[in-house]
C-alpha positions as CSV (number, residue, x, y, z in Angstrom):
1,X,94.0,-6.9,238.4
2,X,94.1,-3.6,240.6
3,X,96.1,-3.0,243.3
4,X,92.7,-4.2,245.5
5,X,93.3,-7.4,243.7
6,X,96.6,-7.9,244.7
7,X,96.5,-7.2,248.4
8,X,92.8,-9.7,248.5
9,X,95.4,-12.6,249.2
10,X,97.6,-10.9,251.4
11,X,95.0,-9.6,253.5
12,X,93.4,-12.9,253.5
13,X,96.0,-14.3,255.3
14,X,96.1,-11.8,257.5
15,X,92.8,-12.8,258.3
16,X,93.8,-16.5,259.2
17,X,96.4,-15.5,261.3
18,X,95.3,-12.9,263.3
19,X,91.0,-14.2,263.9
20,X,90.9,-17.5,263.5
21,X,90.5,-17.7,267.6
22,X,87.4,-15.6,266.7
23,X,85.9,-17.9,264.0
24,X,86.8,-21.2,266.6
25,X,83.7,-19.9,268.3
26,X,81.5,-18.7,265.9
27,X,82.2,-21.5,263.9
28,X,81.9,-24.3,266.7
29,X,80.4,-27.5,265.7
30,X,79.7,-26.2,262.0
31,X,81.2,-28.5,259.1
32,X,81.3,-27.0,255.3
33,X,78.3,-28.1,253.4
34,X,80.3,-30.1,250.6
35,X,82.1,-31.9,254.3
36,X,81.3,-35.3,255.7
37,X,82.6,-36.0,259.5
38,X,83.5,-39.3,260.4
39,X,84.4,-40.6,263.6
40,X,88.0,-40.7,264.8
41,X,88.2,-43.9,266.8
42,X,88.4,-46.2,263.9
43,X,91.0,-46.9,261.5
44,X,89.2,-43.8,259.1
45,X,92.0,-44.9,256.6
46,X,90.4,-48.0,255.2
47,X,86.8,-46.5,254.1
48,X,88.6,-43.6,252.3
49,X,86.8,-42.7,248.7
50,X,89.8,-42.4,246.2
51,X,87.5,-40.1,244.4
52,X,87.8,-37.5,247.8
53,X,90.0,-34.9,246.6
54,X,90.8,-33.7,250.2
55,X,90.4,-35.8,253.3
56,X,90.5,-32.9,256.5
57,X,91.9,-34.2,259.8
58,X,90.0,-32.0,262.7
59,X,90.0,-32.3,266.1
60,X,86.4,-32.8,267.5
61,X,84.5,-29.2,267.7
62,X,86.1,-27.3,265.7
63,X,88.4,-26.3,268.7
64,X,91.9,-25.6,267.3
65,X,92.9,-22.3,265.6
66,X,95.6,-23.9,263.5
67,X,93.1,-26.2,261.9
68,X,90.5,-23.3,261.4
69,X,93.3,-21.6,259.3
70,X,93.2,-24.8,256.9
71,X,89.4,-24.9,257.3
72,X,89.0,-21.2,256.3
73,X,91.5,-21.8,253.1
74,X,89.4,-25.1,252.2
75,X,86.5,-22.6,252.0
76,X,87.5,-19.9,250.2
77,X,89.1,-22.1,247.8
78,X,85.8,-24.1,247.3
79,X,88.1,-27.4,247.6
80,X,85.3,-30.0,247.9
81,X,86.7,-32.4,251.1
82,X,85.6,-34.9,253.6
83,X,86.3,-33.9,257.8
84,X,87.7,-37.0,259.7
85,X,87.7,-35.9,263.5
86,X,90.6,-37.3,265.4
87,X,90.0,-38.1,269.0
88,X,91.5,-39.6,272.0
89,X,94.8,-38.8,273.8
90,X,97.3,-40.4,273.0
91,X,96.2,-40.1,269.2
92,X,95.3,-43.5,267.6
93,X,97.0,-45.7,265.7
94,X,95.5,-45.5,262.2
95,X,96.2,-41.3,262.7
96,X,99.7,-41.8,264.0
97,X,100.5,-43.8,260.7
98,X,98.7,-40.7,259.1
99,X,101.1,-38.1,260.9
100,X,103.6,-39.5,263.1
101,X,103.4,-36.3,265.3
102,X,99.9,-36.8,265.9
103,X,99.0,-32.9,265.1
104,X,96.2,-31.6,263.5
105,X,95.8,-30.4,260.7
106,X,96.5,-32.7,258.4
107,X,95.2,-33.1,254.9
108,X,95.6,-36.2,252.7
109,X,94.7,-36.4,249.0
110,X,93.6,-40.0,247.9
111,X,93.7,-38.8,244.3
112,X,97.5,-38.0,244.3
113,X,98.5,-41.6,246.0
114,X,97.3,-40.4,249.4
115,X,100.1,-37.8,250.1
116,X,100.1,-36.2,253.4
117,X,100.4,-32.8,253.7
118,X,100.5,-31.0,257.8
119,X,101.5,-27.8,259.5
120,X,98.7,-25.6,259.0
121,X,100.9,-23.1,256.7
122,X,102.3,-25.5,254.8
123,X,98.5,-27.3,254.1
124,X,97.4,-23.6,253.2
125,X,100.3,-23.2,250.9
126,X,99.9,-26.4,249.6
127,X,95.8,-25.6,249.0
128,X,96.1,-22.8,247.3
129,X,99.0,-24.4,244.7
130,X,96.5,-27.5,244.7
131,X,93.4,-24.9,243.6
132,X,96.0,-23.1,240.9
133,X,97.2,-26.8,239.6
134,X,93.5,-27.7,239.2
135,X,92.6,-24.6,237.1
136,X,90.1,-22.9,239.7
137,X,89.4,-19.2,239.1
138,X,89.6,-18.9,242.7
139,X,93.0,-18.8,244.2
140,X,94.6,-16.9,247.4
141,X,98.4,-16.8,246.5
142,X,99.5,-14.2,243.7
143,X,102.1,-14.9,241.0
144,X,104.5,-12.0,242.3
145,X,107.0,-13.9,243.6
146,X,107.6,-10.9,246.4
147,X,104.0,-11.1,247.5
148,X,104.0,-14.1,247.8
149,X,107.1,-14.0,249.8
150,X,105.6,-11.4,252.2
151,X,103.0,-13.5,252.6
152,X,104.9,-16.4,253.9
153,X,106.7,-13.6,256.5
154,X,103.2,-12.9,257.6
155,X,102.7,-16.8,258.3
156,X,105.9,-17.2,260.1
């Protein structure tokens, strides 16, 4: 618990906010190997597995930067999830009844009643609380309450 262990999160967030344009490329079209996509123009709310611990709401391709920062914290975390690509404009129904505002990302968690959790900070925040509630030797956020806090001023 050195002082390289400490910065690991902070530095990993730095990541996310400062490259995650450069991973939208490198990255395009790949989906996690624990990951299934499904189609957005159905209602992708009624085949949902209550078993899926994270269902991911992506645009198709991999395309947005905010939703790579959630994709990247998924990874790291080694969340197991499912990718639900949204498409169309205006969004569809079923996703507007997901997330009024129609944005991506979005992640909803069938095994806590199906909350809804979007803004790609607060879904990394909420990740990263998620892995720590669930007991996973992996986690990004450290108990210091200040780092944590200059984390979040990185984010903003």
């Amino acid at each position: 618990d050195g002082p390289h262990q400490t910065m690991r999160p902070l530095l990993l967030l730095f990541c996310y906010l400062k490259v995650a344009t450069a991973f939208v490329s490198a990255s395009r079209g790949s989906v996690a190997p624990s990951s299934t996509s499904l189609a957005g123009g159905y209602d992708a709310t009624i085949g949902a597995d209550p078993k899926t611990p994270i269902q991911f709401f992506v645009l198709p391709g991999n395309t947005c930067p905010y939703v790579q920062r959630t994709h990247i914290t998924l990874n790291e975390l080694g969340l197991p999830y499912d990718v639900t690509e949204v498409t169309g404009m205006p969004k569809p129904d079923w996703y507007l009844k997901i997330h009024p505002r129609g944005k991506v990302p979005a992640i909803r968690v069938p095994t806590a009643d199906y909350a809804v959790i979007y803004e790609s900070a607060i879904c990394n925040e909420f990740l990263c609380d998620y892995a720590t509630f669930r007991q996973q030797k992996q986690t990004l956020m450290p108990m210091d309450p200040f780092m944590r806090a200059r984390i979040r001023l990185l984010n903003d």
